[in-house]
C-alpha positions in Angstrom: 2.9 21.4 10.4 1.5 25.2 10.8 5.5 25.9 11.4 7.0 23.9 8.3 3.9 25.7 5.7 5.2 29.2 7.2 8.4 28.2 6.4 7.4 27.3 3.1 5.5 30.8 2.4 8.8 32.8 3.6 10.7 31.0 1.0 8.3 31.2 -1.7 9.9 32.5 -5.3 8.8 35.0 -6.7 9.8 35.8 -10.1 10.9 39.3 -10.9 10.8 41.6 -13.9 13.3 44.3 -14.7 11.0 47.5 -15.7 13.0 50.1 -17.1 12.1 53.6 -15.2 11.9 56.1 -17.5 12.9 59.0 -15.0 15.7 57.5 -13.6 18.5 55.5 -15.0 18.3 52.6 -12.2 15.9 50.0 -13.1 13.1 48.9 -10.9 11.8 45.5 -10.2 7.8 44.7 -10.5 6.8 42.1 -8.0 4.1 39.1 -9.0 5.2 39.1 -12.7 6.4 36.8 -15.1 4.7 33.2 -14.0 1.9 32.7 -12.6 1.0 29.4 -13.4 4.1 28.7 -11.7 3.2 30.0 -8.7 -0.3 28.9 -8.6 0.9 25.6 -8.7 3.6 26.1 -5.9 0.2 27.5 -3.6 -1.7 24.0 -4.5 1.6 22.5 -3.4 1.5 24.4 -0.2 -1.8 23.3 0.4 -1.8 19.3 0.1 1.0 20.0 2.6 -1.5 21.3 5.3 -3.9 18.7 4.6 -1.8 15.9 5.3 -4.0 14.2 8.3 -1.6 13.8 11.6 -2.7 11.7 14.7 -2.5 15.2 16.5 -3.9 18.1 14.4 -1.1 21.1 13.6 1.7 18.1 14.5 4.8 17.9 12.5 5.6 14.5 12.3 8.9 13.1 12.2 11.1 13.2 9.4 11.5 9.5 8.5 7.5 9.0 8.7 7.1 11.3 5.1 3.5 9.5 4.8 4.4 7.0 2.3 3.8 4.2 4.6 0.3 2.8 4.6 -1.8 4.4 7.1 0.8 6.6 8.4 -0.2 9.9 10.6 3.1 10.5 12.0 2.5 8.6 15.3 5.7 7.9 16.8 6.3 9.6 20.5 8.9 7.4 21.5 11.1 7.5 18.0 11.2 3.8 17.9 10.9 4.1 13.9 13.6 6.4 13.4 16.3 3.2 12.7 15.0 2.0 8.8 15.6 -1.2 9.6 13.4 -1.3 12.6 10.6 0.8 11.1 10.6 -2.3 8.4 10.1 -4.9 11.3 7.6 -2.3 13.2 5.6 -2.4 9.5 5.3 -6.1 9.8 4.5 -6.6 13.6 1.8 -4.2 13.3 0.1 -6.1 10.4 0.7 -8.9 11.8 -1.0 -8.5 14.9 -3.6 -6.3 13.3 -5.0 -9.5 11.3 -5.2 -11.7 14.6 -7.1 -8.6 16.2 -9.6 -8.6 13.4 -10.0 -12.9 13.8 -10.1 -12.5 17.4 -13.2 -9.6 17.1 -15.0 -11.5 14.4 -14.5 -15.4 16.3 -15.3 -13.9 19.5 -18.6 -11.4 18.3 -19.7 -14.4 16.2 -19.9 -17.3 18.8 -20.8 -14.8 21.4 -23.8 -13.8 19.4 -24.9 -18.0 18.7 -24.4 -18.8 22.5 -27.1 -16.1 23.6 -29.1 -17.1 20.8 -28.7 -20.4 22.0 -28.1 -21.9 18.7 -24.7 -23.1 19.9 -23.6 -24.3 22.8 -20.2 -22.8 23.7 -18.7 -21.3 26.8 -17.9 -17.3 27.1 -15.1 -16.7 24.8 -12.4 -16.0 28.1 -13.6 -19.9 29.2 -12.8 -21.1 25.7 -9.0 -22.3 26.4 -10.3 -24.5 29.4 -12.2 -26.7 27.4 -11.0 -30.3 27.0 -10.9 -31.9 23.8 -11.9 -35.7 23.3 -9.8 -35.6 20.4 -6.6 -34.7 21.9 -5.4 -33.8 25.5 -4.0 -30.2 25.7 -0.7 -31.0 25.8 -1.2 -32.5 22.4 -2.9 -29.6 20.9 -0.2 -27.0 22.5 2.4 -29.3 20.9 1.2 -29.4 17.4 0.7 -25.4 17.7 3.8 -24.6 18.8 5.2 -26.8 15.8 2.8 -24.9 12.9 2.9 -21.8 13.8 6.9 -21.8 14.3 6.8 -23.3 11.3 5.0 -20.5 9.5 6.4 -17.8 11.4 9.5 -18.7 10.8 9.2 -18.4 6.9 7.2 -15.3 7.5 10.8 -14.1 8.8 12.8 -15.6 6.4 10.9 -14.1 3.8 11.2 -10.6 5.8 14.7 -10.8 5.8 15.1 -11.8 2.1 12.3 -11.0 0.1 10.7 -13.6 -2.1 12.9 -16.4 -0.6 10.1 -18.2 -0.2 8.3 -18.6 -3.1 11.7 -20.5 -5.2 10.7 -24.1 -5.9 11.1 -26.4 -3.9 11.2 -24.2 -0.7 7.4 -25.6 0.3 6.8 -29.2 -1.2 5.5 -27.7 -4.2 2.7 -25.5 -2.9 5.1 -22.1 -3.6 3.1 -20.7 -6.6 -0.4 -21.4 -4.5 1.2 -19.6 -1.8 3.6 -16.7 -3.3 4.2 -13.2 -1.4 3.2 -9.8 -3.2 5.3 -8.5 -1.2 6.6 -8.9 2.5 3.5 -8.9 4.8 1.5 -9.8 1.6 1.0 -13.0 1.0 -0.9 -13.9 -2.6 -1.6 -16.8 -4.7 -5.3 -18.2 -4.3 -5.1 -19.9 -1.3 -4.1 -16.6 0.8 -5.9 -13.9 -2.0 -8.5 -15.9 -3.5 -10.4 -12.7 -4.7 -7.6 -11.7 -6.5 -7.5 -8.1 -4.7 -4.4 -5.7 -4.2 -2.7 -7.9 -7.4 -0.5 -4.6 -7.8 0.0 -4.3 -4.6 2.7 -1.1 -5.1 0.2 0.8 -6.0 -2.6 -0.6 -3.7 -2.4 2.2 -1.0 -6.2 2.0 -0.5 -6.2 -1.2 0.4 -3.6 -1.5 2.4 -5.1 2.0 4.6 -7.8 -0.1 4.7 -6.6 -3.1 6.2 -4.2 -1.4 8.9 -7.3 1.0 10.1 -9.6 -1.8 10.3 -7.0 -3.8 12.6 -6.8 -0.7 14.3 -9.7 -0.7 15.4 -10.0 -4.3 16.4 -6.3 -4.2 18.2 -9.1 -1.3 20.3 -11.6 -3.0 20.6 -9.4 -6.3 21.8 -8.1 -4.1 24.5 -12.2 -3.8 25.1 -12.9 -7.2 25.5 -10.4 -7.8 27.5 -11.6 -4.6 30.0 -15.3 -5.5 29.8 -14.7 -9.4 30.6 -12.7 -8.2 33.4 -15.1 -6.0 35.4 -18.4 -7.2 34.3 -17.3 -11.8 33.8 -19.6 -11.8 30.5 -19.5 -11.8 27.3 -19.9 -8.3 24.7 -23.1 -9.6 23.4 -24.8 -9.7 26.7 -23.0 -6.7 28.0 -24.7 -4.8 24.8 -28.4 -6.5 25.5 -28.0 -5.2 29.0 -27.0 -1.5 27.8 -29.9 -1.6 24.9 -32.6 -2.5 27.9 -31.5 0.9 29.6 -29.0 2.7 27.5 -29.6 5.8 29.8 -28.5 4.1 33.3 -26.8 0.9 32.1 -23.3 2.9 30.7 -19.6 1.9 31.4 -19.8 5.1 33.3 -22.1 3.4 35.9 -20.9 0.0 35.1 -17.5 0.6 36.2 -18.8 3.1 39.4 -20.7 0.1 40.2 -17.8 -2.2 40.1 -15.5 0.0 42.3 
């Protein structure tokens, strides 16, 4: 970045004036003359370029991640992005398994918080699949799943590959108006949007920086869980209660010292 805004400065125009010297027939030029305005608005320019936040500070990102994507910082070490067509399907993946990050956080602080309340009676959220229904055996219940969310992947792709596909009548016995896309990745109508938020959705960059930083952060703290349950066997709730009784000596620091 600090190389591309040096760049910029060397190339910078500069409008000239022809001042007639009285002493000598050859005309001299006056430097800084002529439009100001002009260049004043070419330094502002300069300067939203150095402001543009990278995921490494004085970075210059690639040249297909220009920042028009939704929470893009130019992260991309291994170029995976540079094909257009794979950058689309990155896009999707990402929100995709940004929103199952933020159900998994929220389903797994919420009952983790009533079982040490003891207002429900529920195992540790890593003993959860090993419970046995009496409604259903499990190879019921994995059968069924398999069947609705291939089902509802597979339009999710369709509608990837051939945007708005999905919503024609007909294409989902009736329900396609309750259940149109914005766009792809953005499903509306008011079963799926029933706050009626992000309705523009081109111009609904906030939201959508929003949404991808938030499942961010729960894709993180996922990765947490899954750490913490592994080296300590209980859940985040009572791994905070035990760090709150003695937040100087009960750390991760000597949590996993202890552990090795």
């Amino acid at each position: 970045m600090a190389a591309a805004v040096e760049r910029g400065f060397l190339v910078q125009p500069c409008p000239l004036s022809f001042v007639s010297n009285k002493n000598t027939s050859r005309p001299s030029f006056a430097i800084g003359h002529g439009k100001p305005a002009r260049a004043r608005g070419f330094a502002r320019h300069v300067a939203q370029a150095q402001v543009r936040p990278t995921w490494l500070p004085g970075l210059d990102p690639p040249a297909y991640l220009d920042g028009s994507l939704a929470g893009d910082f130019g992260f991309d070490p291994l170029g995976l992005g540079e094909d257009p067509e794979s950058l689309r399907w990155y896009v999707q993946a990402e929100l995709v398994h940004a929103r199952f990050a933020m159900l998994g956080v929220a389903g797994i602080l919420l009952t983790d918080l009533l079982r040490v309340t003891g207002l429900l009676s529920v195992p540790v959220w890593y003993n959860a699949g090993a419970v046995k229904f009496g409604f259903a055996n499990t190879e019921t219940l994995l059968t069924v799943q398999f069947i609705l969310m291939g089902f509802v992947e597979t339009k999710r792709y369709m509608d990837f590959k051939t945007p708005g596909s999905q919503a024609k009548d007909g294409s989902f016995f009736g329900l396609e108006s309750a259940l149109e896309g914005l766009e792809p990745g953005y499903p509306g109508g008011p079963l799926l949007n029933p706050l009626g938020l992000a309705k523009d959705i081109k111009n609904a960059h906030e939201w959508k920086l929003k949404e991808i930083k938030n499942g961010r952060l729960a894709m993180v703290a996922m990765l947490g869980f899954f750490v913490q349950a592994s080296v300590t066997h209980v859940g985040p709730i009572d791994n905070l209660l035990e760090h709150l009784s003695n937040p100087w000596h009960r750390t991760i620091v000597q949590t996993l010292a202890n552990s090795s």
